[in-house]
VMD Tcl script that draws the C-alpha trace (Angstrom):
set ca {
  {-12.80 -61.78 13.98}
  {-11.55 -61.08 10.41}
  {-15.00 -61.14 9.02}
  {-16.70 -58.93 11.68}
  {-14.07 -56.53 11.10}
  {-14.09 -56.70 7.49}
  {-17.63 -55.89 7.66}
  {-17.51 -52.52 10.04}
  {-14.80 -51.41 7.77}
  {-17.70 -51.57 4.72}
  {-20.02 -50.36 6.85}
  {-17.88 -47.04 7.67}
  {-16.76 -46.87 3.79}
  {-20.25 -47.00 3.06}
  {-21.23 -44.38 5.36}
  {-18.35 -42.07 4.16}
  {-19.05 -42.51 0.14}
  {-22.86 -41.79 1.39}
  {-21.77 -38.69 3.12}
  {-19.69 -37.50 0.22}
  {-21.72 -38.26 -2.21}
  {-25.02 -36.92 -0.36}
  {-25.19 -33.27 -1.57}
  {-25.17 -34.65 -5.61}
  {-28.30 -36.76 -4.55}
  {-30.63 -33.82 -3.50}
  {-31.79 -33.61 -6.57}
  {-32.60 -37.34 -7.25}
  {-34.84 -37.19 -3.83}
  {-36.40 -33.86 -4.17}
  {-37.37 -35.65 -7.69}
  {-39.12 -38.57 -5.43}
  {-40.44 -36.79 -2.14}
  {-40.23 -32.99 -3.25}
  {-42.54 -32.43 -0.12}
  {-39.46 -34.15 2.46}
  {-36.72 -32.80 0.67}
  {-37.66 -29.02 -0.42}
  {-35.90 -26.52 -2.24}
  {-36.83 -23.93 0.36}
  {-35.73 -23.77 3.27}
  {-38.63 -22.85 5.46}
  {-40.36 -25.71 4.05}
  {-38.07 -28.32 5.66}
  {-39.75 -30.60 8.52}
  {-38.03 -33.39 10.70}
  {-38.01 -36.68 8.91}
  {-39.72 -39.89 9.79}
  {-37.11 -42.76 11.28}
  {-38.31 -44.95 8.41}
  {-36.30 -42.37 5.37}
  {-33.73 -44.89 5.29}
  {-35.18 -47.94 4.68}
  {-37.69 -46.10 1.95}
  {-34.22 -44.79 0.36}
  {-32.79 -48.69 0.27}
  {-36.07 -49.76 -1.16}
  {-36.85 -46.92 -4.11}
  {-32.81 -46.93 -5.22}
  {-31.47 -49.88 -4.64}
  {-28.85 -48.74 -2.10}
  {-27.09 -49.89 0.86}
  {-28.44 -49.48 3.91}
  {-24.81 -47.31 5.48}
  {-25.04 -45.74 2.23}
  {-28.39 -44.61 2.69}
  {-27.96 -43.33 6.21}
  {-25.07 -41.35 4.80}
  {-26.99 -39.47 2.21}
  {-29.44 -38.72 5.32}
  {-26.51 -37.71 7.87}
  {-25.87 -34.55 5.00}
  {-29.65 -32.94 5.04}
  {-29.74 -33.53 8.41}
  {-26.79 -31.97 9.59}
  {-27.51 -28.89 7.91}
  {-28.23 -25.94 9.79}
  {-31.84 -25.04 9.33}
  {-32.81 -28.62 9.77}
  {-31.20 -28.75 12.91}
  {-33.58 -25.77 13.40}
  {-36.68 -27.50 12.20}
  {-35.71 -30.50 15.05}
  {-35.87 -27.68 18.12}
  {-39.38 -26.04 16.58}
  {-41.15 -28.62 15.77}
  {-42.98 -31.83 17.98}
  {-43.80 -34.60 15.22}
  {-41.83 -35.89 11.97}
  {-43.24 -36.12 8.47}
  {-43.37 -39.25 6.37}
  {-41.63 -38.88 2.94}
  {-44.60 -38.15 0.93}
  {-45.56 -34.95 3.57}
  {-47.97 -35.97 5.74}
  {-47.64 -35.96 9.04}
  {-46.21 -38.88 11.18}
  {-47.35 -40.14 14.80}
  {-43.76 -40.13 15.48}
  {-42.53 -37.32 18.55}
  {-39.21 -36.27 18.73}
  {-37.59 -37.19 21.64}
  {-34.90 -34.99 23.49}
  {-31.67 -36.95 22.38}
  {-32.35 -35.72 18.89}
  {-32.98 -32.17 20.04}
  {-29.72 -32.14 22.18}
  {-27.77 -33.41 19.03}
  {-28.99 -30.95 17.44}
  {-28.22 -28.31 20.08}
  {-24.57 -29.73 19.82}
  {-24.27 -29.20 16.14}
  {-25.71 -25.80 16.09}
  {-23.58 -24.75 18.50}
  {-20.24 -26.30 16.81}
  {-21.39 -24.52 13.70}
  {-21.61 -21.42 15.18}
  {-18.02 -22.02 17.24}
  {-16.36 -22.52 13.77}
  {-18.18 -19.66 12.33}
  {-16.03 -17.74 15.26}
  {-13.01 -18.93 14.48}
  {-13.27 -18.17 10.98}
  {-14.60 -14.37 11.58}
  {-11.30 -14.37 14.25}
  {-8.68 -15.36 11.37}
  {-10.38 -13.31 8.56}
  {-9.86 -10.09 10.95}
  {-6.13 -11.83 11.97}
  {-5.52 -11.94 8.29}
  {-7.06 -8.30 7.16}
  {-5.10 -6.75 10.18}
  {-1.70 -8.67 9.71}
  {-2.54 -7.28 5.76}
  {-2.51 -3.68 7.11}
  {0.28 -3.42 9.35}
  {2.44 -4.74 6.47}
  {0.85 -1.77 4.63}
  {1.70 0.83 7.41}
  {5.16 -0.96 7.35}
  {5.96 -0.33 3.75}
  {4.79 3.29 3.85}
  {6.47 4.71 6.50}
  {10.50 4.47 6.62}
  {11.91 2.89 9.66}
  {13.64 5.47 11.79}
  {17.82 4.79 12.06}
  {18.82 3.65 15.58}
  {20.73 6.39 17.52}
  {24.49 6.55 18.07}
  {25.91 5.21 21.09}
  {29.22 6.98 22.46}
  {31.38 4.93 24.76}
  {33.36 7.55 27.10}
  {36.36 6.30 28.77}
  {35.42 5.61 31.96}
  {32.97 2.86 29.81}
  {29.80 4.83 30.39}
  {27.41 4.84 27.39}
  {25.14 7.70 26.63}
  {23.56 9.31 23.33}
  {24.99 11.93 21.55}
  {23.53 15.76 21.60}
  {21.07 16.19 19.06}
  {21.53 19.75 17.42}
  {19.27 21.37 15.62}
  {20.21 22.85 12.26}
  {21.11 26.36 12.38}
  {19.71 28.71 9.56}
  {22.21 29.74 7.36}
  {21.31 33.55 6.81}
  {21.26 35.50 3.38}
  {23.62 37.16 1.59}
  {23.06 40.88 0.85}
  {24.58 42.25 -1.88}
  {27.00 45.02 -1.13}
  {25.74 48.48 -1.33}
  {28.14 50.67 -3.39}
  {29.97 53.52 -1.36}
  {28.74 56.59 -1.67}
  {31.02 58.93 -3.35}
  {30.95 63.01 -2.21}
  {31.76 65.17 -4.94}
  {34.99 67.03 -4.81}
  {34.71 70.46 -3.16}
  {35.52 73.37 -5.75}
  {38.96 74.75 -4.43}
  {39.26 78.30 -3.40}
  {42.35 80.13 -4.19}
  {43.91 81.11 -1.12}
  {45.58 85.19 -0.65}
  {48.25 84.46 1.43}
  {50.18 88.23 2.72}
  {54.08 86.89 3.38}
  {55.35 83.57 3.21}
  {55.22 83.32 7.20}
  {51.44 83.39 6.70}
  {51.35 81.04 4.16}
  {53.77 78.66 6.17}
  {50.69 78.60 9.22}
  {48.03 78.40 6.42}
  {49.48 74.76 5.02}
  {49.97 73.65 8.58}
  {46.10 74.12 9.15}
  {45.34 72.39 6.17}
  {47.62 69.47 7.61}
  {46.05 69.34 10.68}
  {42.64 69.73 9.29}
  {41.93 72.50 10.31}
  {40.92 74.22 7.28}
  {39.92 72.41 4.05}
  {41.05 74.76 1.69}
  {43.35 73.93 -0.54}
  {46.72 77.08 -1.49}
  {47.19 76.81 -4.87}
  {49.39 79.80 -4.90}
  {50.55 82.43 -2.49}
  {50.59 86.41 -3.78}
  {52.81 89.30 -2.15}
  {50.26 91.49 -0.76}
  {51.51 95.23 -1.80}
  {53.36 96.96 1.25}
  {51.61 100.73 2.39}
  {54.35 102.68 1.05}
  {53.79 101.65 -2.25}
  {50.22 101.95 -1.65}
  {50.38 105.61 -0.72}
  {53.21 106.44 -3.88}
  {50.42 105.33 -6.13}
  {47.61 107.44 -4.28}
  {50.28 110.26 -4.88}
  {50.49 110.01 -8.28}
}
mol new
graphics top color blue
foreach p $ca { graphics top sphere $p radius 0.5 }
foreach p [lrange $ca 0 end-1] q [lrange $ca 1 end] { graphics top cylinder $p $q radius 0.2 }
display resetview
């Protein structure tokens, strides 16, 4: 049992340092068969079953090893494409083989294209998960978060915003204008007859009645003397 086990344990190491190493060994077969192993890809044809043991033979490798180098150009993509167009295989050196593919290799290769194309998905869904986790961060650090609102507890318990007010325009100072000054009236000497008359003048003035101003009161002559002087 030891022994058996050892050996599927090579065989899978085998298989894996095959698979690894499989891309680095394109070269060294499209050096042998360029015609089964082409640089372009719309020259690539299904394989003949016998690649393997022509690998073994013309480098000296392991069979697992061999069939691991193989699983790499045959899991790619447009081979894979090549097994669903085409009928017949190729033998190494081009030519065409008797050998038909059969539909277990076409559904394998159904399954890979199709598992290729799921991870394809999944990486398209995590690029755009990645670009638009990248932007809202962006949007984040541009605009300012907005402060939470004040809560006012009356005392009954009750919670309930405050008032929002909007700010009142503070209006413009004007200079003061300067007062306009009248100019003083000219005063008008004032003939006052007796000093009764001159007592109701300066109570008009008081009262506003009149506006202008006694400066000084004169005796007005009496007739008699008037008529002595038309004597003489």
């Amino acid at each position: 049992m030891t022994t058996d086990t050892t050996k599927v344990t090579n065989k899978k190491a085998e298989q894996r340092r095959g698979f690894k190493e499989g891309a680095r060994q394109f070269e060294l077969l499209r050096a042998k068969w360029p015609k089964a192993f082409p640089a372009k890809s719309h020259e690539i044809r299904p394989l003949t079953n016998g690649a393997q043991h022509a690998l073994v033979e013309a480098f000296g490798w392991t069979p697992d090893y061999a069939k691991g180098v193989l699983a790499v150009w045959k899991t790619q993509p447009i081979y894979c494409k090549a097994i669903l167009c085409y009928s017949t295989r190729i033998n190494l050196d081009g030519s065409a083989s008797a050998e038909e593919i059969g539909d277990k290799p076409r559904a394998m290769a159904m399954q890979r294209l199709e598992k290729l194309a799921e991870q394809r998905a999944k990486k398209k869904a995590e690029q755009q998960r990645l670009e638009a986790a990248a932007v809202a961060i962006e949007n984040e650090q541009k605009v300012p978060e907005a402060a939470p609102a004040a809560i006012v507890v009356t005392k009954d318990g009750a919670q309930s915003k405050p008032l929002e007010f909007a700010p009142t325009a503070i209006p413009e100072e004007k200079p003061d204008e300067p007062a306009v000054t009248e100019p003083p009236k000219p005063r008008k000497p004032l003939v006052a007859g007796s000093a009764a008359m001159e007592a109701a003048l300066k109570r008009r003035l008081a009262n506003g009645a009149m506006t202008t101003e006694v400066l000084k009161t004169v005796a007005a002559p009496s007739t008699t003397r008037k008529r002595e002087q038309q004597a003489r």
